[in-house]
C-alpha positions as a printed NumPy array, in Angstrom:
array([[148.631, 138.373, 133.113],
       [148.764, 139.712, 129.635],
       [149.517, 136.493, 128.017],
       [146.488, 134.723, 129.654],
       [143.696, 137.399, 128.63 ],
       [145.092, 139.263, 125.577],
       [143.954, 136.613, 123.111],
       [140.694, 136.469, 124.793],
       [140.184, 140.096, 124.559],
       [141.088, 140.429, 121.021],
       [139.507, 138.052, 119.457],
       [136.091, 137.779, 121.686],
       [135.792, 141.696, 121.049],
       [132.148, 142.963, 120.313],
       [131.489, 139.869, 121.969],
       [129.499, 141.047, 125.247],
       [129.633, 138.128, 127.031],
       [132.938, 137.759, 126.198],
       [133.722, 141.38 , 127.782],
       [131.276, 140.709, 131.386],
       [133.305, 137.037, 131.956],
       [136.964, 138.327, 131.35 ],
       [135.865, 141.361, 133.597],
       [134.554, 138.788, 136.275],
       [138.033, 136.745, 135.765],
       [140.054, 140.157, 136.322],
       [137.879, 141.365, 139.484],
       [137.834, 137.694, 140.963],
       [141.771, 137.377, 140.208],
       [142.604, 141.268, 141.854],
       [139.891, 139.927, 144.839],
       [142.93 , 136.958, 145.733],
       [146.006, 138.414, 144.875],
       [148.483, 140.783, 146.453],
       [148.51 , 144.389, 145.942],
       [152.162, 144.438, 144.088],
       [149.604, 142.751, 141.026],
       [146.984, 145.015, 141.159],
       [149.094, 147.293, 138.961],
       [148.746, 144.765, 135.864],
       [145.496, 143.704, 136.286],
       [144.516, 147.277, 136.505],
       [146.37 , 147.722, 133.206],
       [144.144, 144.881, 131.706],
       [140.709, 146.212, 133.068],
       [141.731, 149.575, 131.32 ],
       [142.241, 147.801, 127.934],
       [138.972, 146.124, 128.022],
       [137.246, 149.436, 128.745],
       [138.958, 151.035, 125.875],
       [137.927, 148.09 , 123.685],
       [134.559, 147.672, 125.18 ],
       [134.646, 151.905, 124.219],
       [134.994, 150.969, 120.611],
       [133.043, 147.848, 120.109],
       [130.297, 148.82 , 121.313],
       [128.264, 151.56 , 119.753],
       [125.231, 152.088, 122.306],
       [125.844, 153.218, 126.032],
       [123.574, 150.431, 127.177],
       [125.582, 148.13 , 125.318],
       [128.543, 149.505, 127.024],
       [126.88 , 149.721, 130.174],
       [126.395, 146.073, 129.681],
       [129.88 , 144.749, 128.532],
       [131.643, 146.357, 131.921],
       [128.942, 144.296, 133.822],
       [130.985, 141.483, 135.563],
       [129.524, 137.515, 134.752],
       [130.24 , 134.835, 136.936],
       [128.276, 132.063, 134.255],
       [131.535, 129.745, 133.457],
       [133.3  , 130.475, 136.359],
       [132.979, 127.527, 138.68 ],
       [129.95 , 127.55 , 141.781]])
C-alpha cells in the first residue's frame, strides 16, 4: 500500500484536496478489503494525519484536509 500512496502524500502535501481524496481512497480501499490489511492502511491514514498536522496551520484547515472526497473517484 505504501508504494501506491507515499508519492501522493509527499508531494501533494499542503495540498487539501490532495489530503480529502487520498483519505477517500484509504477509507474506500479498508471498506473492501480483509481485516489482515487494515493494519497498513491504518498505518497510512496515521501518516496523513501527521502530515495533514504539519501542513496545515489552522484547525479548520485541518478539520478540512481529514474530510474524505469522493470528486475523482469514479460514480
Amino acid at each position: 500500500m505504501a508504494l501506491a500512496v507515499d508519492e501522493l502524500r509527499i508531494y501533494g502535501r499542503g495540498s487539501l484536496q490532495v489530503a480529502r481524496r487520498l483519505r477517500y481512497l484509504l477509507d474506500d480501499v479498508a471498506s473492501v478489503t480483509p481485516p489482515a490489511r487494515h493494519v497498513a492502511l491504518g498505518r497510512e491514514l496515521v501518516l496523513l494525519d501527521e502530515g495533514n498536522a504539519t501542513a496545515f496551520e489552522l484547525e479548520h484547515d485541518r478539520a478540512t484536509a481529514s474530510t474524505p472526497s469522493r470528486q475523482g473517484h469514479g460514480p
